[in-house]
N, C-alpha and C positions, 0 to 999 in steps of 0.2 A: 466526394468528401470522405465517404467512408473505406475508401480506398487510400487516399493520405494518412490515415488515421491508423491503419492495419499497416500501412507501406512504415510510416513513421516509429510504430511499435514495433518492429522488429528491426528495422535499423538500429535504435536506441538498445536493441537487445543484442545485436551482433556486435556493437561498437561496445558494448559494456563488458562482453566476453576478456578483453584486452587493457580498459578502463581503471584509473586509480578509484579511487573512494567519493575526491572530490567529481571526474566526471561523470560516475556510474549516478551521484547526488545530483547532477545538472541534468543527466535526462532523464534521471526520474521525473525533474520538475518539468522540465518541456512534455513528457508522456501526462506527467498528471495535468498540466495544463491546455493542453491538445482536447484530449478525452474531456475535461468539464467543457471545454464552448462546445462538442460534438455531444452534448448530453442528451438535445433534443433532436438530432438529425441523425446520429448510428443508431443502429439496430443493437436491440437488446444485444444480440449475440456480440457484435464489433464493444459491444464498452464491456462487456463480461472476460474479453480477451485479452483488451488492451491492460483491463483492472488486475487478472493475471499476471499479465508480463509485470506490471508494478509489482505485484509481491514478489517474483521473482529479480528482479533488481535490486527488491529490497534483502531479499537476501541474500546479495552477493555483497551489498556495501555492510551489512549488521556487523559481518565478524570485523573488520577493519573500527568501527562503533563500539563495538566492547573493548578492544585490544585499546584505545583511549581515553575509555571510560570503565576499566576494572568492577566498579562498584554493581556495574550492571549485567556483567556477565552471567549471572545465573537467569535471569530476568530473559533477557535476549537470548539466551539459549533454548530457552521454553518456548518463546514464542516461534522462534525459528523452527523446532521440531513438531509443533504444531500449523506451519504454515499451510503444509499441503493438504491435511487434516479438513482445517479450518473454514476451506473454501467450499467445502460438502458439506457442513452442518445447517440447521436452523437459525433463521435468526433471532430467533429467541437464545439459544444456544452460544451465539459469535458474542452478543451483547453480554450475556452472565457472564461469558468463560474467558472474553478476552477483553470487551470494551472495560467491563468493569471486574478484570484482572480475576474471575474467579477461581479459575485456574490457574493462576501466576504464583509463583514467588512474591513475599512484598519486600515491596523496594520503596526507598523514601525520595529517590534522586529523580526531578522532575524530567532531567535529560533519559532518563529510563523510559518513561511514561511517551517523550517524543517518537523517541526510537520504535518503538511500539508500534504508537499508532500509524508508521510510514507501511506496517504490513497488514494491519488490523484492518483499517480503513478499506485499502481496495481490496481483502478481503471479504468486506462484506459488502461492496457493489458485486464483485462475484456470486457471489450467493443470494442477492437482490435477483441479480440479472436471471440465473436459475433456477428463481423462486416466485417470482411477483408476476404480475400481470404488467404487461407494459399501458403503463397509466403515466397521465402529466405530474401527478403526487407522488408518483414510484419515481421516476425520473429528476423530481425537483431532491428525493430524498436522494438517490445517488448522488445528484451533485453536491448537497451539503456534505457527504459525505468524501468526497474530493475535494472540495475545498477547508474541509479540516486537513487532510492531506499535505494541502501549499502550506499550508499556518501552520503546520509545525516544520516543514521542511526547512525554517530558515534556524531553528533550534538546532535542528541535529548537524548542519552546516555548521554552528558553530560550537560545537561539540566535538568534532571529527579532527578542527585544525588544530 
């Protein structure tokens, strides 16, 4: 399984190289929804990778996200130039700075706040996966943390068209 999982994340990742907005959006959701049933059977390191690749997809669909939603360019700009940042800090750190925008721009526009959290999130299962002890409670919280992920994924879908 954890071989499907790494096989699937980088296919999603070479297909995305070529992908419009809408498909880079679709395998985000098949990689995030891959990775949460595989929460209790990959290995730290395999969901730390695939959470990865998510912020990286996510940042190939953001700029196409701003360019249809203006209001949030500055917003998304930030978080973008903090993505790679991001994945090495504390989680104390990810949660001030970026779950709860402390380093952000403010923005009133709730599609800003979706957009976001599509890179926040796996994010901070990276920084989980790099930081925690692999426990059933560390793992239960990655997965809330990917399934916030799916639940905003259907905002920014329709934000993009």
């Amino acid at each position: 399984m954890k071989k499907m999982l790494i096989a699937l994340s980088l296919s999603c990742l070479s297909a995305s190289a070529f992908a419009n907005s809408s498909d880079l959006l679709d395998n985000y959701g098949k990689l995030a929804k891959l990775t949460t049933q595989q929460i209790n059977t990959a290995s730290y390191k395999d969901l730390g990778t695939a959470s990865s690749q998510l912020v990286d997809i996510a940042k190939e669909f953001l700029p196409a996200f701003s360019k249809s939603n203006p209001v949030c360019k500055e917003y998304v700009d930030a978080i973008m130039k903090a993505a790679d940042s991001m994945q090495k800090i504390s989680l104390e750190e990810i949660e001030a700075d970026y779950h709860h925008d402390g380093k952000l721009p403010k923005v009133t526009n709730g599609s800003c706040y979706h957009a976001k959290d599509l890179l926040v999130h796996p994010a901070t299962v990276v920084v989980m996966a790099n930081t925690l002890k692999d426990t059933k409670e560390n793992r239960q919280s990655m997965a809330a943390e990917l399934y916030e992920v799916i639940a905003h994924l259907g905002a920014v879908k329709q934000a993009v068209k």
